[in-house]
C-alpha positions as CSV (number, residue, x, y, z in Angstrom):
1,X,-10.3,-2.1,24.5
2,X,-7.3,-4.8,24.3
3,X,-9.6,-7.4,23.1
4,X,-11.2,-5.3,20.4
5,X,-7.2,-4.5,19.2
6,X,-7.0,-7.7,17.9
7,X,-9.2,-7.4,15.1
8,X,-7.9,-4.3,13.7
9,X,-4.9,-4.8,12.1
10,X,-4.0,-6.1,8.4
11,X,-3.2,-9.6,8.1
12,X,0.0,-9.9,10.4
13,X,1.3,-12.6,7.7
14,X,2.0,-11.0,5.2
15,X,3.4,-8.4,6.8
16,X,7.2,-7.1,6.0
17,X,9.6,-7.3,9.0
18,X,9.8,-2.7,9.4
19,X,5.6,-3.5,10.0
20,X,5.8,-6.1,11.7
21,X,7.9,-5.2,14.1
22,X,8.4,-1.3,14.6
23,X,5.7,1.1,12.3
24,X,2.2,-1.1,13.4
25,X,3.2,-1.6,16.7
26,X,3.7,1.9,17.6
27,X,0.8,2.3,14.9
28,X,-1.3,-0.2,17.4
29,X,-0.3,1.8,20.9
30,X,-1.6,5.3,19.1
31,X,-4.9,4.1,17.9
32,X,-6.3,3.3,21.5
33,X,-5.3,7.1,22.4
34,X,-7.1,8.3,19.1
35,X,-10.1,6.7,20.2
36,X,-9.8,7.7,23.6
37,X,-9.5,11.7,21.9
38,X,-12.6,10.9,19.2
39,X,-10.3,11.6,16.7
40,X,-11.5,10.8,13.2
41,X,-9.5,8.3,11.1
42,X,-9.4,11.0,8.3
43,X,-7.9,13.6,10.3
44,X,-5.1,10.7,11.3
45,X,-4.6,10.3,7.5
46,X,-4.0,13.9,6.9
47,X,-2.1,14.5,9.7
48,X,-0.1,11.8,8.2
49,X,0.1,13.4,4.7
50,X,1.5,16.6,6.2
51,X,4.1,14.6,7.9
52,X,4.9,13.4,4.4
53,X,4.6,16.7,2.9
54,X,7.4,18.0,5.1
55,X,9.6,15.1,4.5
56,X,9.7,16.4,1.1
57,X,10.6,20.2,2.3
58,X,13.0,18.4,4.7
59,X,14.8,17.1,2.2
60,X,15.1,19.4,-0.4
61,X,17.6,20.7,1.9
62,X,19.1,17.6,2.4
63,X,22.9,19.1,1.5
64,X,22.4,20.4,4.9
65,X,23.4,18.6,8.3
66,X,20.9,16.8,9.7
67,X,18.2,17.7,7.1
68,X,18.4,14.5,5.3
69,X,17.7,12.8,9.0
70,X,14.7,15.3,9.5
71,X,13.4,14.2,6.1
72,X,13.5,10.2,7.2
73,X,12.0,10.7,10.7
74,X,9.1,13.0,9.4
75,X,8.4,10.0,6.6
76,X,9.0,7.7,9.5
77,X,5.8,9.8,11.3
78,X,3.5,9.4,8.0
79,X,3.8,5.7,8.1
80,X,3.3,4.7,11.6
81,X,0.1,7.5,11.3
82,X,-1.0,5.4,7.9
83,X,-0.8,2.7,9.6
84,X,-2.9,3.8,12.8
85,X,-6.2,5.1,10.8
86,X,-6.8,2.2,9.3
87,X,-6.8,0.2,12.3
88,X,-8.6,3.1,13.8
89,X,-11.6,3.2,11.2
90,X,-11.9,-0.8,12.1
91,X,-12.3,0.0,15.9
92,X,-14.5,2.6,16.1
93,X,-16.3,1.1,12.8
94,X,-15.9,4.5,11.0
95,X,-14.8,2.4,7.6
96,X,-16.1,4.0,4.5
97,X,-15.3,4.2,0.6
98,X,-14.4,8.3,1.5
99,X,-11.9,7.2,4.2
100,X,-10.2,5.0,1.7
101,X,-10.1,7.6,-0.9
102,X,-8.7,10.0,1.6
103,X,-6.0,7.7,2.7
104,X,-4.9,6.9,-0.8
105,X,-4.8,10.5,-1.6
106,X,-2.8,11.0,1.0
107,X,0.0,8.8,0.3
108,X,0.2,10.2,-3.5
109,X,0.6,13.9,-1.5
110,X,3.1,12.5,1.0
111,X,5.3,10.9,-1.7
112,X,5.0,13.8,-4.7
113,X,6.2,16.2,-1.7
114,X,9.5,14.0,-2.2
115,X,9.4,13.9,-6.0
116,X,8.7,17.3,-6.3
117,X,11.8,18.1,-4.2
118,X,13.8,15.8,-6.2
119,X,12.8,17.5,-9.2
120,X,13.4,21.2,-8.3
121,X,16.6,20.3,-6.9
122,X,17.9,18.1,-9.9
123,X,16.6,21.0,-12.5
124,X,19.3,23.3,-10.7
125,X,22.1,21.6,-12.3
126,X,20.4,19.2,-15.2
127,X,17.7,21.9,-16.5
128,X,13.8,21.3,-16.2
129,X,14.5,18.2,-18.6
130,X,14.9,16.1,-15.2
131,X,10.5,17.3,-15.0
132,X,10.1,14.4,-17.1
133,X,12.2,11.9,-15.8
134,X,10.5,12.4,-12.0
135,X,7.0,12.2,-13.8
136,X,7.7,8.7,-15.4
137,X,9.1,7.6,-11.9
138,X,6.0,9.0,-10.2
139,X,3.6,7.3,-12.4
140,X,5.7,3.9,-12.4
141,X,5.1,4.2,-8.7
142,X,1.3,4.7,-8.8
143,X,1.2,2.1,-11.2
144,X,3.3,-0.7,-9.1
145,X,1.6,0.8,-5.9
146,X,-2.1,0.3,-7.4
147,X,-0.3,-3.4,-8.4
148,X,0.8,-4.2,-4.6
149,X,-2.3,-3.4,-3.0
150,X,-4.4,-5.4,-5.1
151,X,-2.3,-8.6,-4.6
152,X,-2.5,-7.7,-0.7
153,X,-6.0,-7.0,-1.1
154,X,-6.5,-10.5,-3.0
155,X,-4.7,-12.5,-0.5
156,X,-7.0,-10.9,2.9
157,X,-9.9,-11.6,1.1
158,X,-9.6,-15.1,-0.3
159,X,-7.6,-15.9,3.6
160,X,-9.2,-14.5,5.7
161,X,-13.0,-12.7,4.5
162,X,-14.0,-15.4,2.5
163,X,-14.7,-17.4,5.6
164,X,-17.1,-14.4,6.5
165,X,-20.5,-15.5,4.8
166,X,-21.5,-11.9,2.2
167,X,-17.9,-10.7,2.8
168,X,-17.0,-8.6,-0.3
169,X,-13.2,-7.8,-1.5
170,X,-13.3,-3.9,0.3
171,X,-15.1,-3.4,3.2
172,X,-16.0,0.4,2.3
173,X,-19.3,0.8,0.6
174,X,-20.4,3.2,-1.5
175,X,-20.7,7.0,-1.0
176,X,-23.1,10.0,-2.2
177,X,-20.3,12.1,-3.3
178,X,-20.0,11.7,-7.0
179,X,-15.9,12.7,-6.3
180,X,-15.9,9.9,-4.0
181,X,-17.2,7.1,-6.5
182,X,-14.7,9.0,-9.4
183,X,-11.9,8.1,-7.3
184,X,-12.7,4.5,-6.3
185,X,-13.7,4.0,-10.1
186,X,-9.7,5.2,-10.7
187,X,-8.4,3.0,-8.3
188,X,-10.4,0.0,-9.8
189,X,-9.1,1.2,-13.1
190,X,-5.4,1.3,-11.9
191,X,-6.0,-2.4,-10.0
192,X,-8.0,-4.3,-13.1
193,X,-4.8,-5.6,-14.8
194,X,-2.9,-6.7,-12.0
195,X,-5.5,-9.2,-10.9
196,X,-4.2,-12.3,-9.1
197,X,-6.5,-15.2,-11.3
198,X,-8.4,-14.8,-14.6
199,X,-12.4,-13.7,-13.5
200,X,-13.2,-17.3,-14.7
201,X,-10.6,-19.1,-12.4
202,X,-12.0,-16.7,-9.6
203,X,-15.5,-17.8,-9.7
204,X,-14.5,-21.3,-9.5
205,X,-13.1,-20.8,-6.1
206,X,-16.1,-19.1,-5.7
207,X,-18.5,-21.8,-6.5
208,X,-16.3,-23.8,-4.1
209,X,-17.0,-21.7,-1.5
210,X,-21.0,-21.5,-1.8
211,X,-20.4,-25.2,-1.6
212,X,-18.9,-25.3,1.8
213,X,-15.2,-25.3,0.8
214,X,-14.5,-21.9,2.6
215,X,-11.8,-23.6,4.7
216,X,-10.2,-25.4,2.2
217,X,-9.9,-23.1,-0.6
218,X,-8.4,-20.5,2.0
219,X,-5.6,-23.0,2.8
220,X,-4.8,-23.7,-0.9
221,X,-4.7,-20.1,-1.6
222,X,-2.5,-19.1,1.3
223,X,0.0,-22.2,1.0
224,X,0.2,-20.7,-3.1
225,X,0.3,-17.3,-2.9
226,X,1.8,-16.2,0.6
227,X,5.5,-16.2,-0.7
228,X,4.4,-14.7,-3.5
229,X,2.7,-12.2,-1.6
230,X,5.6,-11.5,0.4
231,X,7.9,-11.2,-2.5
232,X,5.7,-8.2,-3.7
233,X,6.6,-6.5,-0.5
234,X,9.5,-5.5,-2.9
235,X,7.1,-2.7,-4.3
236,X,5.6,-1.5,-0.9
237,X,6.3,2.0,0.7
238,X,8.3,0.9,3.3
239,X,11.2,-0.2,1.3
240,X,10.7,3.0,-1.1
241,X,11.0,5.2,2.2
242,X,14.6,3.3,2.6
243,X,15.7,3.9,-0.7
244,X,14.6,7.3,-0.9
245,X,16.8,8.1,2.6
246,X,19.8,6.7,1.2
247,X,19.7,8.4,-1.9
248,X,19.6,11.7,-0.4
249,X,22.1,10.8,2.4
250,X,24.5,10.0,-0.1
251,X,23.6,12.9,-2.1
252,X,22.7,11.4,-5.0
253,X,18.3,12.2,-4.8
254,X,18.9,12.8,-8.7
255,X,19.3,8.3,-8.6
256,X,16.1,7.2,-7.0
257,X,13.9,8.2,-10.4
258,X,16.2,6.2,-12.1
259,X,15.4,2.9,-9.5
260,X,11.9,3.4,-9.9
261,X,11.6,3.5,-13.3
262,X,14.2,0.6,-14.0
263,X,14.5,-1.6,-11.1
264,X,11.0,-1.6,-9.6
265,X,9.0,-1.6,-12.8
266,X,11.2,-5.0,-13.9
267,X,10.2,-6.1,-10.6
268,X,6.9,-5.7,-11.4
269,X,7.0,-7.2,-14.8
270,X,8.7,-10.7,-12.8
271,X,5.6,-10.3,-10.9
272,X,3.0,-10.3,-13.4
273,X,5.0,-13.3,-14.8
274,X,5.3,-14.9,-11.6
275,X,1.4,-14.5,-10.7
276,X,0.7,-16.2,-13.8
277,X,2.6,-19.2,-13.2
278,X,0.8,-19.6,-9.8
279,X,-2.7,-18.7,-11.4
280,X,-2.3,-21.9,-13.4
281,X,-0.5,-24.3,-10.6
282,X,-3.4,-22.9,-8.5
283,X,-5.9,-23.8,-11.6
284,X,-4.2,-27.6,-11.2
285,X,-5.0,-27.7,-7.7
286,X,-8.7,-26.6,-7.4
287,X,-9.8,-28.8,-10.1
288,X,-8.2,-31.8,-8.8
289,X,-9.9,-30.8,-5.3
């Protein structure tokens, strides 16, 4: 089973530090157990959505003692559980496109719990007015989510999968359920204008790999985009999760909405700036080569 584990994970690279080092490995010493049980990766994934869902209950009552603690730790639970099916769907080879729905919807259940909480709570004392301002900061956060995980998404594939001969960007293939395809044709929606090249500059580095470049144009991707990569960790959960603690254990939840909508969607504006730049230097490069 040890050998199999080190397939599983995401690439380790790109990985922030509270992955890296504390939510995927306890992540990692859970999914052996899973499979040990059977358990499916989908029932991992919801388990980890209700973990999420009570973070939100947790800390609507985060004025409290030791609610606003609860409310972390239970969030705490949801991502070291989002992190194990994943891995577990790679090791017992239970990947599919319904699995990766699931997942995703679980993560918009996990963190609306929180919204939601912030909402009803702030509407005590600012009227339901405050609906409006949580529902712009949820959607800015399914925007620069949908954003993240495609440059994530971009850098595995063109690293690591391209070196695979008829690997293809997601590993899930398609499903029967029309509800299924719906939700995948969303999330390509959500993903199509935060693509890391032009489709032109793309299939250039893909010519260069049907010529035998495979090695090559993985280097000159990862030695372009790997900071860049890194620097979209700004936008990941993890660092939300952070945020989202200290607002409510300084008893302020009412602030985070405003972070979201102000700081993190200028962040993502740099980004789409940034990733432009770099789609040209890395234009530069794989003509000269």
């Amino acid at each position: 089973m040890s050998a199999a584990l080190n397939g599983i994970r995401r690439n380790t690279e790109i990985e922030e530090a509270t992955n890296l080092y504390l939510i995927h490995p306890i992540s990692g010493w859970l999914v052996p157990v899973f499979a040990r049980l059977g358990v499916h990766p989908n029932a991992v994934s919801i388990a980890g959505a209700l973990c999420g869902m009570a973070a939100g209950v947790a800390y609507f009552f985060y004025d409290q003692p030791g609610f606003a603690y609860l409310g972390f730790a239970l969030m705490l639970a949801w991502h070291i559980l989002d992190g194990a099916d994943g891995q577990l769907a790679r090791l017992t080879n239970k990947s599919s496109a319904l699995g990766f729905v699931i997942d995703g919807t679980c993560d918009y259940l996990a963190f609306g719990s929180i919204y939601i909480s912030i909402a009803v709570k702030a509407a005590q004392t600012q009227g339901p007015g405050v609906w409006l301002l949580v529902l712009f900061a949820a959607v800015s956060h399914a925007v620069q989510a949908a954003a993240f995980e495609r440059q994530r998404e971009s850098y595995i594939f063109w690293t690591r999968k391209i070196l695979q001969p008829g690997a293809t960007m997601r590993d899930a293939s398609a499903e029967n359920f029309a509800a299924t395809r719906g939700l995948m044709a969303y999330y390509n929606w959500m993903q199509r204008p935060f693509m890391v090249m032009p489709a032109e500059q793309e299939q250039t580095l893909r010519n260069q790999v049907a010529r035998g470049n495979a090695a090559e144009v993985a280097a000159m991707y990862r030695g372009i985009y790997r900071p860049a990569v890194m620097m979209w960790s700004l936008l990941s959960a993890n660092n939300r999760t952070l945020i989202i603690f200290l607002a409510f254990l300084l008893g302020r939840p009412q602030g985070y909405p405003w972070f979201e909508i102000v700081v993190l969607n200028l962040a993502l504006l740099a980004f789409i700036g940034m990733n432009a730049s770099l789609s040209r230097r890395l234009a530069v490069r794989a003509t000269a080569a």
